[in-house]
Backbone bond lengths (Angstrom), bond angles and torsions (degrees), N, CA, C in turn:
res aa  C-N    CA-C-N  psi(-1)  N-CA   C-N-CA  omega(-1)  CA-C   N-CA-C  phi
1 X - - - 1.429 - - 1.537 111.70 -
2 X 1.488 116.28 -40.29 2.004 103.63 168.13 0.932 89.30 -76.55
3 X 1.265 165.04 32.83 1.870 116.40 157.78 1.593 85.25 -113.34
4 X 1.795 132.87 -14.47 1.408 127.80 158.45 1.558 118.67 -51.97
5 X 1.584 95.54 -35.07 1.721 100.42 175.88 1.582 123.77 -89.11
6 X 0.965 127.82 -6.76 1.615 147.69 -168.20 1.413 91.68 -99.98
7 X 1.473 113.00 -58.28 2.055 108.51 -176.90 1.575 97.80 -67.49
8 X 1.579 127.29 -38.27 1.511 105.91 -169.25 1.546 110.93 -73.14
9 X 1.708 105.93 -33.15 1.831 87.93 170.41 1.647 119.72 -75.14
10 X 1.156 128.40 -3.63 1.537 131.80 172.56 1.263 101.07 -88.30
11 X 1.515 132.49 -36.49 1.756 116.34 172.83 1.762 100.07 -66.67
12 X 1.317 116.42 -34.14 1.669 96.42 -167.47 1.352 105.21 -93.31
13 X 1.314 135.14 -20.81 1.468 116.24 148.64 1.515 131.30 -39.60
14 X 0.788 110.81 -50.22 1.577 127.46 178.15 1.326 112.64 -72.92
15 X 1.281 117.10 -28.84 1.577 112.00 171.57 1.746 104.06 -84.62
16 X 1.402 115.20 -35.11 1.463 129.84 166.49 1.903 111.04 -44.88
17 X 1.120 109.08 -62.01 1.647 125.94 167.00 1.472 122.47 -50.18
18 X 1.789 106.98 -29.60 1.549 99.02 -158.35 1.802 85.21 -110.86
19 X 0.995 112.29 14.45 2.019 107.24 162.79 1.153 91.85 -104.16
20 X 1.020 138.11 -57.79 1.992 139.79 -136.70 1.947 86.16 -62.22
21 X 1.351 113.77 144.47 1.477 134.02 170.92 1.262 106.07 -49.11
22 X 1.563 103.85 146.52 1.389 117.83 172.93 1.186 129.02 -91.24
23 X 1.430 104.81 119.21 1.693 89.34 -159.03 1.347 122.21 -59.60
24 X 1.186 107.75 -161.09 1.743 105.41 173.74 1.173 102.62 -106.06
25 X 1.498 102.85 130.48 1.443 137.23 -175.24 1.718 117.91 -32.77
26 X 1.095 121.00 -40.60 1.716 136.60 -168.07 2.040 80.85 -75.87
27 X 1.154 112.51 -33.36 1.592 88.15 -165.38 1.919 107.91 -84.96
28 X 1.660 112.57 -14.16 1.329 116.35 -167.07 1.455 99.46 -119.13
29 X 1.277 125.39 1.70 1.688 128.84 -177.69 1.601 94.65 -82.21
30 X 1.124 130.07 127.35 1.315 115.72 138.82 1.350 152.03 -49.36
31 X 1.144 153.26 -165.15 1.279 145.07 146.97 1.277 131.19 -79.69
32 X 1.132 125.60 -29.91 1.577 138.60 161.51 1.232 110.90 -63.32
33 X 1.581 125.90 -38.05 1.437 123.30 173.84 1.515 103.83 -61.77
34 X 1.309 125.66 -55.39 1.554 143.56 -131.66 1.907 81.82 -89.30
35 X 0.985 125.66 -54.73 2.181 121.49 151.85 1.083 111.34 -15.70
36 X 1.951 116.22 -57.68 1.434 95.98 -141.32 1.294 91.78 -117.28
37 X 1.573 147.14 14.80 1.382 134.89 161.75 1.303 117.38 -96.48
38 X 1.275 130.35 139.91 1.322 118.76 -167.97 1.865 86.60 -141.10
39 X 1.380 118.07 133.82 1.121 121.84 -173.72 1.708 97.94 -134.75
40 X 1.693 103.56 123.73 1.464 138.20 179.40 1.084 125.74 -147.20
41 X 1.240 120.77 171.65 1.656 119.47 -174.55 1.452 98.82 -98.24
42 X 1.764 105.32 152.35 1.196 118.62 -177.48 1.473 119.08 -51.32
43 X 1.803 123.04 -41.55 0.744 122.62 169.86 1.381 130.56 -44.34
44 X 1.757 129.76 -36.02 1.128 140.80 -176.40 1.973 100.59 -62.31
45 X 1.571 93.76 -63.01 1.260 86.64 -171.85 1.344 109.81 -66.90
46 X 1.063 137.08 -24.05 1.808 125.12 165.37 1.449 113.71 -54.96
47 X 1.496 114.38 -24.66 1.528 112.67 -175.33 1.567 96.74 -83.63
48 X 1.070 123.06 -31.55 1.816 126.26 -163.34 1.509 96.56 -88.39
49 X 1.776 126.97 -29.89 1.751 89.19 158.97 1.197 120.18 -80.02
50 X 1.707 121.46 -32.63 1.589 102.73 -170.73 1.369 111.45 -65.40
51 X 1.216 126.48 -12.33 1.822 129.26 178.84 1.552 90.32 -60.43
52 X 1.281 115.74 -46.54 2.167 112.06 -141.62 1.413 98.98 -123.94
53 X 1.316 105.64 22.73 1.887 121.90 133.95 1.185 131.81 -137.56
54 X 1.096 101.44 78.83 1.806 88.35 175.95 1.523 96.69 -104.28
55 X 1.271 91.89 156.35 2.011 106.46 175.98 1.401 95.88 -132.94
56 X 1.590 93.63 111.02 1.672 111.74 168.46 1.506 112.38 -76.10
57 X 1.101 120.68 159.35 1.559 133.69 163.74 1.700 103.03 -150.23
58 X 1.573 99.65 129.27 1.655 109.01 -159.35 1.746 81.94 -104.05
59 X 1.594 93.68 151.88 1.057 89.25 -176.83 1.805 95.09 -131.78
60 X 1.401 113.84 140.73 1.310 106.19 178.09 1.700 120.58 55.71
61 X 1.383 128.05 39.72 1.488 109.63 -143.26 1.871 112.20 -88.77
62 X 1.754 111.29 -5.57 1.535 113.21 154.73 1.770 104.21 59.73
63 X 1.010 100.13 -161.53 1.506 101.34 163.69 1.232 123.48 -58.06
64 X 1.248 165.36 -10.56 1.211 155.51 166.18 1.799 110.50 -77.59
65 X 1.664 119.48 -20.27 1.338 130.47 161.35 1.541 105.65 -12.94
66 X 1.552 102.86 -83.88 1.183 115.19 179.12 1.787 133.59 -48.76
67 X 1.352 103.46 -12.51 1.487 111.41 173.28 1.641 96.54 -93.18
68 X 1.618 117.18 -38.41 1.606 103.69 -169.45 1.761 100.40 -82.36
69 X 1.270 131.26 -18.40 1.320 121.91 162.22 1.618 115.92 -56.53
70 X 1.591 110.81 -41.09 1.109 109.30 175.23 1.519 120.06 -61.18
71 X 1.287 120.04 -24.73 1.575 115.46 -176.73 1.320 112.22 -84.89
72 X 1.561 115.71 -15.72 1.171 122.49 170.80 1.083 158.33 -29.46
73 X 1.897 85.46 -56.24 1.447 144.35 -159.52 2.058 85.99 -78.68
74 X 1.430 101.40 176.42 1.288 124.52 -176.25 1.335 117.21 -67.57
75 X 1.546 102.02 -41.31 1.762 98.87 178.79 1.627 116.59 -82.34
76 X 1.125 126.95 0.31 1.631 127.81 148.66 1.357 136.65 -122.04
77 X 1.290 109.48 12.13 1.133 145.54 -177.08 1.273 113.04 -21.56
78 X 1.796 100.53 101.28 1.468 105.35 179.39 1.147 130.08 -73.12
79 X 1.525 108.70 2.66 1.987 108.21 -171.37 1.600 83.61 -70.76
80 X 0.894 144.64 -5.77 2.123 125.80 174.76 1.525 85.64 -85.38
81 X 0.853 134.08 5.38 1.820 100.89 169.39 1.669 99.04 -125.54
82 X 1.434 111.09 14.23 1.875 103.97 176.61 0.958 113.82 108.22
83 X 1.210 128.86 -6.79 1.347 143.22 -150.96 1.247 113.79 -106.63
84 X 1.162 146.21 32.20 1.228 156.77 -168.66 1.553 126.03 -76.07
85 X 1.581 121.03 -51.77 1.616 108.21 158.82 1.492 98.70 -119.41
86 X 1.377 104.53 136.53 1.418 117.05 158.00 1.839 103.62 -66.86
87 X 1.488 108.68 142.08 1.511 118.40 -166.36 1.638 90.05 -98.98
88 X 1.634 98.25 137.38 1.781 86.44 157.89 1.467 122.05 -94.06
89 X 1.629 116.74 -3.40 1.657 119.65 164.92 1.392 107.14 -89.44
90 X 1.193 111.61 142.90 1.580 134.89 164.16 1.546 102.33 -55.89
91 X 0.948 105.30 -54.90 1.846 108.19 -175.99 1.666 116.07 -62.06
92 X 1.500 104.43 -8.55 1.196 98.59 166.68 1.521 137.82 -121.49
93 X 1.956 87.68 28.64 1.423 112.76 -167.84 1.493 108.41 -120.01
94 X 1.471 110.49 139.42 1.210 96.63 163.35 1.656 113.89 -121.80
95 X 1.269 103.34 16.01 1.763 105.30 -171.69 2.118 96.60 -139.24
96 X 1.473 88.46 114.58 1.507 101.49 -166.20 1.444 102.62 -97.45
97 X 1.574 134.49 129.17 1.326 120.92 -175.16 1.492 94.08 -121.47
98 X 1.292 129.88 132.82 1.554 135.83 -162.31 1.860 98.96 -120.75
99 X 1.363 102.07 112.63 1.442 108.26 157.67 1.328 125.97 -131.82
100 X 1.430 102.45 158.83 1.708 96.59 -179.92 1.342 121.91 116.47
101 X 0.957 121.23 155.87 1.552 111.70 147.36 1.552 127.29 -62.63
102 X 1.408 96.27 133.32 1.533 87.92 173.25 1.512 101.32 -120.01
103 X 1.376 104.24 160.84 1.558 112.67 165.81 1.274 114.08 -127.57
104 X 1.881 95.77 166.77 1.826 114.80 173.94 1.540 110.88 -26.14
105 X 1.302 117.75 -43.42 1.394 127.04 -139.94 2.131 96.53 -106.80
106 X 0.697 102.81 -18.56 1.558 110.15 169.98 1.796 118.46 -102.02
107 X 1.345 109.26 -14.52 1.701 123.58 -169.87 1.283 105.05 -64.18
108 X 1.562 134.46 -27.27 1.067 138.36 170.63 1.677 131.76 -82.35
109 X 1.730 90.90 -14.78 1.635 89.71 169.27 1.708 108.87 -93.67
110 X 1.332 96.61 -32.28 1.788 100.81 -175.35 1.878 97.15 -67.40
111 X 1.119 127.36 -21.90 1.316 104.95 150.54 1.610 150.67 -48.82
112 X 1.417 67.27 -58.21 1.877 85.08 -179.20 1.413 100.52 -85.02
113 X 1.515 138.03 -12.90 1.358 118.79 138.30 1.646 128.31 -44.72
114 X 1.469 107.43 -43.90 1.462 105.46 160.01 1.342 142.85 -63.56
115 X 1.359 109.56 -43.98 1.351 109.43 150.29 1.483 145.18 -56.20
116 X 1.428 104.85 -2.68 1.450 116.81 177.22 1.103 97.27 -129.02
117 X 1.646 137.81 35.29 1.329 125.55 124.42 1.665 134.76 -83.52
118 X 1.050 111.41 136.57 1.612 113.08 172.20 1.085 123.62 -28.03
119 X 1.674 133.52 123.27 1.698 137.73 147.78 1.328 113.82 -34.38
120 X 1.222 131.21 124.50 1.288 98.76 5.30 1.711 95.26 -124.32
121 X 1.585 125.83 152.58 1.197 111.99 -136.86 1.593 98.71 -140.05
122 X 1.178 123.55 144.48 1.501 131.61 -169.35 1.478 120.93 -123.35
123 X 1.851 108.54 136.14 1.345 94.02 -169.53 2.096 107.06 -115.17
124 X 0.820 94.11 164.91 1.436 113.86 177.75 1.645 137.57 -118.08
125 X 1.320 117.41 77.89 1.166 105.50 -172.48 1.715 128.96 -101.22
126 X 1.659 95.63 108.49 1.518 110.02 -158.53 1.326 104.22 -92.25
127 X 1.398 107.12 138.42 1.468 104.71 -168.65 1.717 127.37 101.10
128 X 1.579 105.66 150.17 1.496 92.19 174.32 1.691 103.06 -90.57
129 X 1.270 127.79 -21.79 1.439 113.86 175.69 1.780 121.58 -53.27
130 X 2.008 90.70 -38.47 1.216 84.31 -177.92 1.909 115.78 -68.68
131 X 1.220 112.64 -28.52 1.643 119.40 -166.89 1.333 105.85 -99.31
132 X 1.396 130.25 8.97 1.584 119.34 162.69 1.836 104.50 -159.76
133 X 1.422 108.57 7.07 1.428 87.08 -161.51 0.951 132.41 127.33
134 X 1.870 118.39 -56.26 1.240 131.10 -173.02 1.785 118.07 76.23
135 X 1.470 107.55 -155.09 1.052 102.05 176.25 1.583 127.24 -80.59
136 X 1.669 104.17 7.88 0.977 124.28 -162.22 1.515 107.06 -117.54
137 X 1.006 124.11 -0.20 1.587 147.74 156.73 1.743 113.58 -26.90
138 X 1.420 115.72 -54.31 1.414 119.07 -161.23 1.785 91.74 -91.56
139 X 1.733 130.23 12.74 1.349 135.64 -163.23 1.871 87.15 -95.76
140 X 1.597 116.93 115.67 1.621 111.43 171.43 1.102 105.64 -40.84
141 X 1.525 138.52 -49.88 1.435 134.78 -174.13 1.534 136.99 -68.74
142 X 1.510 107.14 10.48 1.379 139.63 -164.50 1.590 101.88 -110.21
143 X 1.187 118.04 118.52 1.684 142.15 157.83 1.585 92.28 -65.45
144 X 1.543 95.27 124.83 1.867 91.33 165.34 1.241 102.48 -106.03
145 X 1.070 103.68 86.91 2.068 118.86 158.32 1.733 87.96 110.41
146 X 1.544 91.76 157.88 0.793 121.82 167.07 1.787 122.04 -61.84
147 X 1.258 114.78 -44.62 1.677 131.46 -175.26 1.419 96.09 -48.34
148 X 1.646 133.61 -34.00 1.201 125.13 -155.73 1.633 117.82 -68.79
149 X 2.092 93.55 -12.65 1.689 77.98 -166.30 1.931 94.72 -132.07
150 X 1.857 104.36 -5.07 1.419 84.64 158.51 1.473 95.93 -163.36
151 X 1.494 122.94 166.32 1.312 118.19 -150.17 1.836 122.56 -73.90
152 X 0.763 104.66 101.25 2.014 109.15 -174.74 1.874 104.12 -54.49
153 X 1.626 105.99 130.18 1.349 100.32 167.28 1.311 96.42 -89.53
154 X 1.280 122.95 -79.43 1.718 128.18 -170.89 1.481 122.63 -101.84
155 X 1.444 97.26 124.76 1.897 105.50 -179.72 1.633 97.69 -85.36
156 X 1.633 99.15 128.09 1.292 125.08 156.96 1.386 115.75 -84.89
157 X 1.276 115.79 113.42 1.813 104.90 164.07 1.524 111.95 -91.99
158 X 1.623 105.83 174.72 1.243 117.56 -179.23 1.070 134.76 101.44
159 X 1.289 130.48 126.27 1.181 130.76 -172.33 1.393 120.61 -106.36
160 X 1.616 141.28 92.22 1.563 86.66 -10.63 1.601 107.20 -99.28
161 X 1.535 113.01 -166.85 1.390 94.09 -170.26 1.654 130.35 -90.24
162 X 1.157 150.22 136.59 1.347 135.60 165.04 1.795 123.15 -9.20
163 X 1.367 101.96 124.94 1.426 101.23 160.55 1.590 127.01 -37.89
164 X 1.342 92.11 -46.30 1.856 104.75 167.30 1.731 115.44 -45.39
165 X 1.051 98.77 -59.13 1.760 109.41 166.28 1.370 124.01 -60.11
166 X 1.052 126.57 -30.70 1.426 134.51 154.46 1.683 115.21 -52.10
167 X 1.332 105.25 -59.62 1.285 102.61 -176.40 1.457 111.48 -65.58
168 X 1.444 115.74 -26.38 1.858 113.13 -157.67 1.945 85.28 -87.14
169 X 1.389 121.40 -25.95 1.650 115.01 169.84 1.147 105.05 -35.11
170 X 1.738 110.48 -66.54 1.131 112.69 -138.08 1.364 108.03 -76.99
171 X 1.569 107.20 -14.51 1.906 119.07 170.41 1.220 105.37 -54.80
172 X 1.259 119.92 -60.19 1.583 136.20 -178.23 1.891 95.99 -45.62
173 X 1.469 137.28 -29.51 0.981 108.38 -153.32 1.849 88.26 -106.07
174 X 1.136 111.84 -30.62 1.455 124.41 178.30 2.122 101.75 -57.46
175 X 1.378 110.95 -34.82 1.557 102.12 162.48 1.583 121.31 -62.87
176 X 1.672 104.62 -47.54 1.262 92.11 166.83 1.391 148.02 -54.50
177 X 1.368 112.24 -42.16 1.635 139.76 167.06 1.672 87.30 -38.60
178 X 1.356 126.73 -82.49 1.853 141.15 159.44 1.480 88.09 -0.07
179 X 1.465 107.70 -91.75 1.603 95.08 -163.56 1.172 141.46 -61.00
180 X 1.355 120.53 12.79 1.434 121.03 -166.65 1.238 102.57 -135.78
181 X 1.237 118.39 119.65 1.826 114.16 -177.12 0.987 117.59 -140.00
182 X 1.796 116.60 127.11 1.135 156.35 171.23 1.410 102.24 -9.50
183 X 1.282 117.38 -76.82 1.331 124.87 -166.02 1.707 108.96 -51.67
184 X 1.158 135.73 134.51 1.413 143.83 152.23 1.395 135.52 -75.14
185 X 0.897 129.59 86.59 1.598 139.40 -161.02 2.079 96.36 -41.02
186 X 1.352 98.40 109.82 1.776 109.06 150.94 1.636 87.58 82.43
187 X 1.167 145.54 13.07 1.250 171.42 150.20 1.727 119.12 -51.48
């Protein structure tokens, strides 16, 4: 008969406990919880993977090669911005970096390299060959810039340009990704 009376006051406690209000959360959350939940809109985190993947594919890269090998390398090391293998398919790129001279006679493949990259997809034009030509600009067989045959997000100057400039591009392109969001309002 007590352990009948010991379980009936532990069922009516507990039924006593499970009406009474819930407190507010900051006083019954722990600290280890309150670390590890982080609450945002979907959009943010859709913007924070396409930032911390991009897959470059260089196209034509000429003299500036050696500056984007250099950013490559360990001491600027683009795997912190996502950047980790440059792709050799277009289809598996969505961030196009254009160097070099280009010509009449190549303008039609560096297209349809563009068009057979992934949505939604960003271009880069590093270099002054790539953004006017170069010194090779006033050559009839010379495209002046890249923009002429598919749409440029960010002009790189320099011939060629600093690793530093490479990286602050690719900032410039990680703002853009920021401004444009996936989600469609009432959509």
């Amino acid at each position: 008969q007590k352990i009948d009376e010991a379980e009936g006051r532990q069922i009516n406690e507990l039924i006593a406990r499970s009406q009474e209000p819930i407190p507010d959360p900051d006083d019954w959350l722990d600290e280890e919880l309150k670390r590890n939940v982080l609450l945002t809109s979907v959009d943010t985190v859709l913007d924070w993977a396409r930032r911390t993947s991009l897959w470059p594919v260089v196209c034509f890269p000429a003299c500036c090669a050696f500056e984007f090998i250099t950013t490559e390398a360990s001491r600027f090391d683009l795997s912190r911005f996502g950047m980790e293998i440059v792709r050799a398919s277009p289809r598996q790129a969505d961030l196009m970096i254009t160097a070099g001279t280009l010509t009449w006679k190549m303008a039609p493949q560096v297209k349809r390299i563009y068009d057979q990259m992934a949505e939604p997809k960003w271009v880069i034009a590093m270099g002054a060959c790539a953004i006017s030509g170069g010194i090779f600009r006033s050559s009839y067989s010379v495209v002046p810039g890249y923009n002429r045959i598919i749409p440029v997000d960010v002009y790189l100057p320099g011939c060629p340009p600093r690793p530093e400039a490479l990286i602050y591009a690719i900032r410039m392109i990680h703002k853009k990704i920021a401004s444009k969001s996936l989600i469609q309002e009432g959509k």
